[in-house]
C-alpha positions as CSV (number, residue, x, y, z in Angstrom):
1,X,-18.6,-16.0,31.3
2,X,-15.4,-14.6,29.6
3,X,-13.4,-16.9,27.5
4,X,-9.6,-16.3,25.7
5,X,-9.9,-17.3,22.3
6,X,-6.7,-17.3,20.5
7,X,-6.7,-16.3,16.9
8,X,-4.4,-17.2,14.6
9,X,-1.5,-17.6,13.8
10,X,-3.3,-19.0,10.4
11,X,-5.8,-16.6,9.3
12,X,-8.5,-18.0,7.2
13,X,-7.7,-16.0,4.1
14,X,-4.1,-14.4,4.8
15,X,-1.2,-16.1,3.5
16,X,0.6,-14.8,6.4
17,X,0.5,-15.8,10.5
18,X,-0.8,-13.1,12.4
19,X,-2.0,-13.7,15.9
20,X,-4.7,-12.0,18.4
21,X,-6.1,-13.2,21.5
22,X,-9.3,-12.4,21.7
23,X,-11.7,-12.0,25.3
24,X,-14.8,-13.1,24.4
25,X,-17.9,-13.5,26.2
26,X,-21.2,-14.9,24.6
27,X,-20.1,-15.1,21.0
28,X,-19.4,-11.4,21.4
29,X,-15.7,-9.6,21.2
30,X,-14.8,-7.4,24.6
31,X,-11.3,-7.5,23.9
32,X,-8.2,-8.2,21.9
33,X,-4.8,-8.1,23.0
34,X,-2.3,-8.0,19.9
35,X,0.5,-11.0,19.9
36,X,3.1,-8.8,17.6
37,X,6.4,-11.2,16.7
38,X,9.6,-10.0,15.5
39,X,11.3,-12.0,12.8
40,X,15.0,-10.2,12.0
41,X,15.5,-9.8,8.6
42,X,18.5,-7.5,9.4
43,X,17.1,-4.3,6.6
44,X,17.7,-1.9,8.8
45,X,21.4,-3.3,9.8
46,X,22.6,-3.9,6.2
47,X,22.6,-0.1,5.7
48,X,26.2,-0.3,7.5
49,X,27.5,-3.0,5.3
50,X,25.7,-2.2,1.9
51,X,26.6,1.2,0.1
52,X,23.5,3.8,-0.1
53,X,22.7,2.2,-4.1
54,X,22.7,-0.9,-2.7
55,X,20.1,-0.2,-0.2
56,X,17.4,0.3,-3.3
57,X,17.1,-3.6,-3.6
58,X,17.2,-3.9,0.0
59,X,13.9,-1.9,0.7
60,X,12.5,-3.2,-1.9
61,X,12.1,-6.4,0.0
62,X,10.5,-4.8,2.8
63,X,7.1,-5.6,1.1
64,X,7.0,-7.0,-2.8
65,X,3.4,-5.8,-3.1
66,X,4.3,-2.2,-2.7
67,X,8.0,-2.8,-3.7
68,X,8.4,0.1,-6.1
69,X,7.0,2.7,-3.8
70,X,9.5,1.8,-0.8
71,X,12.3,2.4,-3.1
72,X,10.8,5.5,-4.4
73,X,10.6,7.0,-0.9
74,X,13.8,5.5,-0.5
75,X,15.4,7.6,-3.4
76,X,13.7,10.3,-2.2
77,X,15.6,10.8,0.9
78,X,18.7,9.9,-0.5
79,X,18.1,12.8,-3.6
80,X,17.1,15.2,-0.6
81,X,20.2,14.9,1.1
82,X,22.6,14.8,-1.8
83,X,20.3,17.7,-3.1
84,X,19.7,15.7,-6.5
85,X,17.4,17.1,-8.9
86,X,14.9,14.5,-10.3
87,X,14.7,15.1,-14.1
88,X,10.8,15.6,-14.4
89,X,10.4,12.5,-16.9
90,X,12.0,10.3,-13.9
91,X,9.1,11.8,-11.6
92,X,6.2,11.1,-14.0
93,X,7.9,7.4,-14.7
94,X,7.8,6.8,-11.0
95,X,3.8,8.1,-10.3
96,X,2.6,5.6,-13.0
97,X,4.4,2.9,-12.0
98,X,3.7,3.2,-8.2
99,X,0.2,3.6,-9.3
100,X,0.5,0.1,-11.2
101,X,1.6,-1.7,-8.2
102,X,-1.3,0.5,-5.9
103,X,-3.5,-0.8,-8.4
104,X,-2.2,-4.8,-8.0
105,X,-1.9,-4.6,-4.3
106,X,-5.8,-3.4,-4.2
107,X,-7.0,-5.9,-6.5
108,X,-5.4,-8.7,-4.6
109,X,-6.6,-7.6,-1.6
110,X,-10.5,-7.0,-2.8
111,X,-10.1,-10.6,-4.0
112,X,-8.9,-11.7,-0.9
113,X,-12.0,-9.9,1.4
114,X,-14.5,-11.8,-1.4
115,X,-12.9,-14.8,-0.6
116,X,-13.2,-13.8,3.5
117,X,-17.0,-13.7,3.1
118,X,-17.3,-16.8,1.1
119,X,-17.0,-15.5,-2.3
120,X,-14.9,-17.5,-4.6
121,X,-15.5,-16.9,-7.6
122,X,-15.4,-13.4,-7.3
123,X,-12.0,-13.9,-5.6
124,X,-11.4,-15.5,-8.5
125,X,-12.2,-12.8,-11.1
126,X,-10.6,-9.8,-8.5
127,X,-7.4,-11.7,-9.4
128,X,-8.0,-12.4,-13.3
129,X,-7.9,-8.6,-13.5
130,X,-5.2,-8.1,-11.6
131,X,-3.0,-10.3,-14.1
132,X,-3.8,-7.9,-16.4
133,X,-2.0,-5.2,-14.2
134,X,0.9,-7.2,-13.6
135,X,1.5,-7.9,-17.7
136,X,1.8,-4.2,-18.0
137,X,4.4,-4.4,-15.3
138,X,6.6,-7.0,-16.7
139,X,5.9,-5.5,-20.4
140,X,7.2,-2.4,-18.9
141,X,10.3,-3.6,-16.1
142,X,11.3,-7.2,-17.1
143,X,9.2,-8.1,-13.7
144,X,6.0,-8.8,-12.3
145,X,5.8,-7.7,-8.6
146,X,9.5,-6.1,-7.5
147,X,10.3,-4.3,-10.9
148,X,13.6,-2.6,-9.7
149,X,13.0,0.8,-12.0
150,X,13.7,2.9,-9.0
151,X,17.2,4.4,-8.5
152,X,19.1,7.4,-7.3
153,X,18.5,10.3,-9.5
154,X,15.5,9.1,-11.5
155,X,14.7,5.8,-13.4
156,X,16.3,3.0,-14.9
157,X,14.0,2.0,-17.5
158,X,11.3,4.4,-20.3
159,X,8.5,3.9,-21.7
160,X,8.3,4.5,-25.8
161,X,5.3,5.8,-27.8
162,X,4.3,2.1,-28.5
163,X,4.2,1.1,-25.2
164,X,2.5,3.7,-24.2
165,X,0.0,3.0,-26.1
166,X,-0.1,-0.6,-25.0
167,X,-0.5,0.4,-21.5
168,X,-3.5,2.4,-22.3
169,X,-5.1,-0.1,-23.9
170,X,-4.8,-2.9,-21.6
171,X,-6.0,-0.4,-18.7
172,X,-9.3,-0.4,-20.8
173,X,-9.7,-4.1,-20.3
174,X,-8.6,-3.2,-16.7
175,X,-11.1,-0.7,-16.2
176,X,-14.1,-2.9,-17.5
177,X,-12.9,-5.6,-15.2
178,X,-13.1,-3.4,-12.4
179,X,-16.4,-1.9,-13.0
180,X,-17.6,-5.2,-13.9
181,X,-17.3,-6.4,-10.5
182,X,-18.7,-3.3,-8.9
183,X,-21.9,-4.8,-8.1
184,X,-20.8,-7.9,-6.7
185,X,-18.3,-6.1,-4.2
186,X,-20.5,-3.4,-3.2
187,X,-24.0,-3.7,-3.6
188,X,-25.0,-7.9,-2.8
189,X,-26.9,-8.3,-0.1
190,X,-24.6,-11.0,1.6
191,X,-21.8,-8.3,1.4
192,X,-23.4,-5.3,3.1
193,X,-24.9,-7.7,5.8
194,X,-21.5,-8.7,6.4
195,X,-19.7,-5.6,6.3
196,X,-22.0,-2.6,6.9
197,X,-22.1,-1.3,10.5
198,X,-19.1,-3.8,11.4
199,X,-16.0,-2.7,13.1
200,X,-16.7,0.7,12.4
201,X,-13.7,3.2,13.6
202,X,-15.5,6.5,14.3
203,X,-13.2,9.6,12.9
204,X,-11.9,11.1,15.9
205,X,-11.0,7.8,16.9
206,X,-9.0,7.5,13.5
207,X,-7.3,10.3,14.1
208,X,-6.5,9.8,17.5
209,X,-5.1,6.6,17.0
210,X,-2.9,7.1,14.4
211,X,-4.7,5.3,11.2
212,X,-3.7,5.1,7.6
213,X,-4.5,4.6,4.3
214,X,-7.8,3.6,3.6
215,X,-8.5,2.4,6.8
216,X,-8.1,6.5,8.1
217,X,-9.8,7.5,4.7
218,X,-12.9,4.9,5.2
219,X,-13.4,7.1,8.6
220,X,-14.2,10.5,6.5
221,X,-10.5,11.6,6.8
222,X,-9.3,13.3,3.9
223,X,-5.6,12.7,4.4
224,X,-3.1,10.6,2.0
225,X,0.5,11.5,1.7
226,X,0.2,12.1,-2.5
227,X,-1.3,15.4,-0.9
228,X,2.1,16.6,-0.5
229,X,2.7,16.5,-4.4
230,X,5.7,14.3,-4.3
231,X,6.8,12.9,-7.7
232,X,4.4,14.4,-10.3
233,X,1.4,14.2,-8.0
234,X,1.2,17.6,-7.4
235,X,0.3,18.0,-11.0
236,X,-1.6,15.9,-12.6
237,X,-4.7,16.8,-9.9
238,X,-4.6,14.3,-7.4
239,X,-8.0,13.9,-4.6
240,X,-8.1,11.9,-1.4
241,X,-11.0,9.4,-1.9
242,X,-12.9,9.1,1.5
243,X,-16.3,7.5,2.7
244,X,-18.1,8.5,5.3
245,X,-19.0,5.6,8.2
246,X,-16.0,4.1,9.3
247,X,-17.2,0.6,9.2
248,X,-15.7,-2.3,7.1
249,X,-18.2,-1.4,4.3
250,X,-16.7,2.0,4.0
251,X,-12.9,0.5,4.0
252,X,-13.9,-1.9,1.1
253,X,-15.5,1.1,-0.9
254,X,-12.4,3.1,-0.6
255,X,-10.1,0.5,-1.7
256,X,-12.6,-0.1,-5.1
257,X,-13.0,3.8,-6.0
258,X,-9.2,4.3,-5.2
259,X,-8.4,1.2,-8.1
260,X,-10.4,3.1,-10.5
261,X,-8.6,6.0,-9.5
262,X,-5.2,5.0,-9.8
263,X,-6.5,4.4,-13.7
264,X,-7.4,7.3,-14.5
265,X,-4.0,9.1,-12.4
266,X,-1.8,6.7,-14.9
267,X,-3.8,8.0,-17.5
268,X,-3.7,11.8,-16.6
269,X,0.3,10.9,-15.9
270,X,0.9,9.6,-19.5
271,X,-0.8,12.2,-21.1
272,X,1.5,14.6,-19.4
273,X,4.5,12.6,-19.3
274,X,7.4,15.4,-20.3
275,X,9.9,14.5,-22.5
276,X,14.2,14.3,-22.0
277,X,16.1,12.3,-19.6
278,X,15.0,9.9,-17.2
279,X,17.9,9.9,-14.7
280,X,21.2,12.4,-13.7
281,X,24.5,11.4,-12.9
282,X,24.6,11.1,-9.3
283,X,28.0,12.6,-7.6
284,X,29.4,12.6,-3.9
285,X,28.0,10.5,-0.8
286,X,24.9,10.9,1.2
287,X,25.1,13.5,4.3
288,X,23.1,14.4,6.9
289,X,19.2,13.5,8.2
290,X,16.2,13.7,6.4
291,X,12.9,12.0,6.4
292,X,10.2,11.2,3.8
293,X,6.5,10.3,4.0
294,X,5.1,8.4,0.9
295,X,1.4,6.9,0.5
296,X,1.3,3.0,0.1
297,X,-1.4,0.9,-0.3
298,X,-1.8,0.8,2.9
299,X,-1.1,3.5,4.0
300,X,1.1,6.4,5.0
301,X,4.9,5.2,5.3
302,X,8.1,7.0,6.5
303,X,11.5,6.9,5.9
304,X,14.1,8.3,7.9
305,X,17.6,8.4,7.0
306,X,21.1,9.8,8.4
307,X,24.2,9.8,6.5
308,X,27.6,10.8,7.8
309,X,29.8,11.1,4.3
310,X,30.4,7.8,3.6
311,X,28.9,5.4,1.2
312,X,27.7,3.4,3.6
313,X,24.2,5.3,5.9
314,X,24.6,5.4,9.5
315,X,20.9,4.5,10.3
316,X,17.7,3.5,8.3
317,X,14.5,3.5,9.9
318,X,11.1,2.2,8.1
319,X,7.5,3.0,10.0
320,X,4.7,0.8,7.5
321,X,1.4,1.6,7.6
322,X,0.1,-1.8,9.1
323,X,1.8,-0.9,12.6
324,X,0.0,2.3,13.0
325,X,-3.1,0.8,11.7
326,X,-3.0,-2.3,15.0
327,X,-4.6,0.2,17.0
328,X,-7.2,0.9,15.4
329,X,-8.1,-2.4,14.7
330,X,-8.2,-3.3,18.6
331,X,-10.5,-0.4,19.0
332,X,-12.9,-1.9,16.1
333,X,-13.0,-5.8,17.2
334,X,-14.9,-4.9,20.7
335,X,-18.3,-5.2,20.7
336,X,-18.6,-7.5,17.1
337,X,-19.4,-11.2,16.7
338,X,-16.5,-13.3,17.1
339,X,-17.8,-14.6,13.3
340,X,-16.7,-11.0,12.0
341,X,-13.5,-11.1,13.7
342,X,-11.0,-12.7,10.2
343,X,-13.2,-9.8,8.1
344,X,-12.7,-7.0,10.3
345,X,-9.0,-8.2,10.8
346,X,-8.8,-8.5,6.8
347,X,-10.4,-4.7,6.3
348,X,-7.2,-2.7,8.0
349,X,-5.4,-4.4,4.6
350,X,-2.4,-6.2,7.2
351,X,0.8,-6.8,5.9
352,X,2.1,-9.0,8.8
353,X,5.9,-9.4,7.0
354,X,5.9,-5.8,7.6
355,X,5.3,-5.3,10.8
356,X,7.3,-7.6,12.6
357,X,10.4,-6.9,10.2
């Protein structure tokens, strides 16, 4: 006999209401039909009534886990239709710090999936090394999760010799956290039991669907937006890291090796980091369409934009990766145990606030 279980809106790990109901017929998922809300927060709208700078802070609030990145995309459109020429300091500045808050937003969520599966104390830990990551953010902005360095033309803040070699010091200490959970978060029995062969999304499915991020890449698709070699990516010799199965095991493993990647890419970043300016005077008003694709976290994310001379834009439209990953995740919660569904759920990485923005 089939049964409607609602789930949610309180998810067992997530901070944030998110809501499924779920046909289910001897303990076993045959369906899920999404319940998507829509809170207004007005982001889009306030591009009419706040001038193109002020839009910075604005899409910054869009998500303050992945804060710096939305205004880097942000800028990015706004420099492409101004035709503003980034200096290449500015560009460097911007890859390490976007890979900072990669780095936080994947160690929250890694402590978050332990804690999913019972695992509190490594929760716990996943988190004591993420504070680590967010001291060399507010060493380096004045601020711990939306640092603001972002703005049009380059960067508002630099990083001296001393901090620099701060940074790469406490990344040490970062990178033996990391590794020192390793075997905990990939290789415990309870952990592959739980997450091996569950809610696996096959790669033409991936594809066909529309995922991102990790939740694409876990599916043994080699795609992620730093491809395209925006800000200094396209020098410092950036690889997609992808895993083969498409299950929830896969997802996790992507999300560990791409933490200890974004280490080593701040690394490669700083030792590259070009001297001179960090930011050009920015003349005239914004003009015309354009659209950007950035990797978050998450995922892919795209900004379009269309100015008509004014300070003011005439539209601002934000896709985040969590809405183009909801259809994959109804294609992985059929056929699992209804005990898997807050795991599987918690493996696309959902950012509920931005998805019904």
């Amino acid at each position: 006999m089939k049964t409607i279980v609602p789930f949610g809106p309180q998810h067992p790990v997530l901070p944030e209401p998110i809501h499924l109901n779920l046909e289910v017929e001897n303990e076993i998922v045959t369906g899920a039909i999404p319940a998507i809300g829509y809170v207004h927060r007005g982001l889009e709208k306030l591009c009419e009534i706040r001038d193109f700078n002020q839009m910075i802070q604005v899409c910054e609030r869009v998500c303050g886990i992945c804060s710096a990145i939305h205004a880097q995309c942000y800028c990015q459109c706004i420099e492409e239709m101004m035709g503003v020429e980034v200096p290449d300091r500015a560009r460097y500045l911007r890859t390490i710090w976007g890979e900072l808050h990669r780095m936080h937003s994947h160690l929250l969520w890694l402590g978050l999936f332990a804690d999913s599966f019972g695992f509190e104390s490594l929760f716990m830990q996943c988190w004591k090394i993420r504070e680590k990551v967010m001291d060399i953010m507010e060493a380096t902005t004045g601020n711990r999760v939306v640092i603001s360095v972002n703005i049009v033309g380059g960067v508002r803040r630099n990083l001296d010799p001393e901090q620099i070699r701060w940074v790469l010091s406490e990344l040490k200490f970062v990178e033996e956290g990391v590794k020192s959970v390793e075997a905990a978060l990939l290789e415990d029995y309870t952990v592959k039991r739980r997450l091996k062969g569950k809610g696996v999304l096959t790669k033409e499915d991936a594809l066909l669907l529309g995922a991102a991020g990790p939740t694409l890449r876990g599916s043994n698709v080699a795609q992620d937006m730093r491809q395209l070699g925006y800000a200094a990516y396209g020098e410092i010799g950036f690889e997609p890291v992808v895993e083969p199965d498409g299950d929830s095991y896969s997802r996790n493993k992507v999300r560990f090796r791409e933490t200890l990647q974004s280490i080593e890419l701040v690394r490669r970043a700083i030792d590259k980091l070009p001297e001179g300016d960090i930011s050009v005077k920015v003349k005239g008003r914004p003009e015309g369409e354009v659209y950007h694709r950035v990797e978050q976290p998450r995922g892919e994310c795209v900004y379009y934009l269309r100015g008509n001379g004014s300070k003011n834009l005439e539209r601002l439209r934000i896709r985040t990766p969590t809405f183009a990953n909801i259809p994959p995740l109804l294609t992985m919660l059929p056929g699992s145990e209804l005990a898997d569904v807050p795991v599987l759920i918690l493996s696309i990485d959902p950012c509920v606030s931005c998805t019904e923005r």
